[in-house]
C-alpha positions, 0 to 999 in steps of 0.5 A: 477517479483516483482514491488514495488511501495511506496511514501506518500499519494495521490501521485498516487501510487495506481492508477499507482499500479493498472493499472500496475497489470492490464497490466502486469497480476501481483497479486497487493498488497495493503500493507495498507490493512494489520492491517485493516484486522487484526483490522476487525477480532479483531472487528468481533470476538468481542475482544478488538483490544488491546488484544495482544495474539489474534491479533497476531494469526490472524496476524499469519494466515492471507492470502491474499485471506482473506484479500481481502474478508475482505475489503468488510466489510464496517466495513473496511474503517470506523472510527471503523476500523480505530481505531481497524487497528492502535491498532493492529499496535502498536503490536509488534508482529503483526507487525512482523508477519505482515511483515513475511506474506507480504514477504511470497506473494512475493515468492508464489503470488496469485490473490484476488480468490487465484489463483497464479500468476506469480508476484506482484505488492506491494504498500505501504510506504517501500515496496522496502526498507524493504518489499521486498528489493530484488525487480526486479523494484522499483518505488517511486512516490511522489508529492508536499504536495499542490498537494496531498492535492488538490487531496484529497480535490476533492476526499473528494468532490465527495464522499460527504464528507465535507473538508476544503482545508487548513485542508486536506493540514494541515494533509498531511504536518504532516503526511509526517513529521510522515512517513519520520521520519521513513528512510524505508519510504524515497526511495530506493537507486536503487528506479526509483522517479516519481514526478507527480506533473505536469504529468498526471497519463497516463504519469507516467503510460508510462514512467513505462511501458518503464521501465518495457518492457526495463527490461523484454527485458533484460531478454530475452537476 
């Protein structure tokens, strides 16, 4: 079974991908992490994230197990990686490369310790429109641009990180802007939308495991 679960920022997607896996016993896919992992290699070998040639044959032999061990570098989340992850991102050919491997997991999933599994879960931006549009569930969990900022603030709190409110809401607007530019980052047309601006993470949660269950009860008739 393939799930996929797209959506703009601090909507809760990750949190509802996450808990899904856990019950479902499904491989979960963090699509995010790809150019970070390949921006980390670059760093790591000492080479300018800029050099096409070799950020391509990292993107061409990265796998998910070594992803997974490479986002815990500290390098990874830091501004350093950042900037390294959005330089490979501007690399055609990477991000082709990228999306071959992103694909490939869908047909042989496995699990952080590369064990296989019997389905994933992928979160992302266009995860059901491009990624993998022929997903048996597609989720698109969204929420109001003062929402997703109020939770990105509290987040920036606990973890000690100085914030303005008005900034953080400020970043989330034009970053909606820059990713609904793009029309693979709007839902898919056989997408099931979540609004969590006013649920709980528990209720999304509910409501997505119905679904779920609904479907797998359909595949046993």
């Amino acid at each position: 079974m393939i799930i996929t679960i797209d959506g703009p920022a601090a909507a809760g997607k990750g949190t509802l991908a996450g808990k899904l896996a856990n019950k479902y016993n499904l491989a979960y896919f963090d699509t995010g992490m790809v150019y970070r992992a390949v921006g980390l290699e670059m760093i790591l070998g000492g080479y300018e994230p800029s050099d096409a040639a070799i950020a391509e044959d990292f993107a061409k032999n990265l796998t998910f197990p070594r992803m997974i061990e490479l986002s815990q570098n500290p390098i990874f989340r830091s501004l350093e990686g950042s900037k390294a992850a959005s330089a490979v991102a501007a690399i055609i050919p990477v991000r082709e490369a990228l999306l071959q491997m992103q694909q490939n997991f869908s047909k042989r999933p496995v699990f952080a310790d590369g064990t296989s599994a019997k389905g994933a879960i992928y979160d992302g931006r266009d995860t059901g429109t491009v990624v993998c549009p022929q997903a048996d569930i597609k989720f698109f969990v969204t929420a109001l641009p003062e929402v997703r900022a109020e939770r990105r603030y509290k987040e920036y709190l606990q973890k000690g990180i100085a914030s303005d409110y008005q900034e953080v809401l400020e970043q989330t607007i034009a970053r909606d802007k820059n990713d609904f530019a793009r029309p693979s980052s709007h839902p898919a047309k056989d997408a099931i939308i979540f609004d969590t601006s006013y649920l709980s993470i528990e209720e999304v949660f509910a409501k997505a495991c119905k679904i779920i269950e609904n479907y797998q009860k359909t595949l046993e008739k």
